[in-house]
C-alpha positions in Angstrom: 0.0 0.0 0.0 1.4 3.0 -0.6 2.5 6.0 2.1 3.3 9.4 2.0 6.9 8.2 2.8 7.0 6.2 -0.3 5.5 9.0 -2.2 7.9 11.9 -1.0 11.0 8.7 -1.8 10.3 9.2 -5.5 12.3 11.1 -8.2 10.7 15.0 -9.0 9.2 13.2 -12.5 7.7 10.4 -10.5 5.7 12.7 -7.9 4.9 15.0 -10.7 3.2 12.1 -12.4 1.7 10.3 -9.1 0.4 13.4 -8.0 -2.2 14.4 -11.0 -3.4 11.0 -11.1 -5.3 12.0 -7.9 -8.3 14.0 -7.2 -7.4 17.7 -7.1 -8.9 19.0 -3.9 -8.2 22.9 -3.5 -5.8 25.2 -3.9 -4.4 28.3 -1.7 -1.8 31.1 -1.4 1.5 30.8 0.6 3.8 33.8 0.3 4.5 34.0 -3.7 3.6 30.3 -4.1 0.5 28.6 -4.7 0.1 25.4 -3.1 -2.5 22.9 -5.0 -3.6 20.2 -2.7 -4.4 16.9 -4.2 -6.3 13.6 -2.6 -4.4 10.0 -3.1 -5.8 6.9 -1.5 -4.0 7.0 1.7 -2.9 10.2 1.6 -2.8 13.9 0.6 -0.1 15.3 -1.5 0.8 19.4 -1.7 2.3 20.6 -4.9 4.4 24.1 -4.4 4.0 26.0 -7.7 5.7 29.0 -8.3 4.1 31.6 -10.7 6.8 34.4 -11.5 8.9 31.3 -12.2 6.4 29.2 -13.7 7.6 26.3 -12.0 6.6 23.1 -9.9 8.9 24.0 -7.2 8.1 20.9 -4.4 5.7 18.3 -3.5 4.8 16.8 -0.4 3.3 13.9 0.8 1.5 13.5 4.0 -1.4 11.9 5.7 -1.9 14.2 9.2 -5.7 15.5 9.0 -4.1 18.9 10.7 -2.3 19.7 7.7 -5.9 19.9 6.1 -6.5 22.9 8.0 -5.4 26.1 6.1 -7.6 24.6 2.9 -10.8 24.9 5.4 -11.5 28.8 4.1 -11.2 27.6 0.3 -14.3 25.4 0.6 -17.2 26.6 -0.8 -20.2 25.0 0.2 -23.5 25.1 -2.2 -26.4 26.5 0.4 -30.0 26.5 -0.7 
């Protein structure tokens, strides 16, 4: 089964590739970055993009719920 710590063990081209076969999830500022967060089964992945460089500058692979938190005021929910 995989694991975040298998995940973040791969080469840059490898977690480029794992990481857009998942669900994207949401997507938020961080200083000049713009972090995308992406669901794989086990766990989440965070992809670092860099606009003024227009570059993939990191991804990160982790399954802790807390790190969920700062994508909580991106949600928008569909009220009727």
């Amino acid at each position: 089964m995989p694991t975040p710590q298998h995940f973040n063990a791969l080469s840059e081209t490898e977690q480029q590739a794992k990481a857009i076969d998942g669900h994207f999830l949401a997507d938020r500022k961080a200083g000049d970055c713009i972090v995308q967060l992406f669901s794989l089964p086990n766990y989440y992945v965070e992809r670092h993009y860099d606009p003024a460089a227009n570059r993939i500058t990191k991804h990160e692979a982790f399954s802790n719920l807390d790190r969920l938190v700062p994508y909580i005021a991106h949600v928008k929910f569909n009220c009727r």
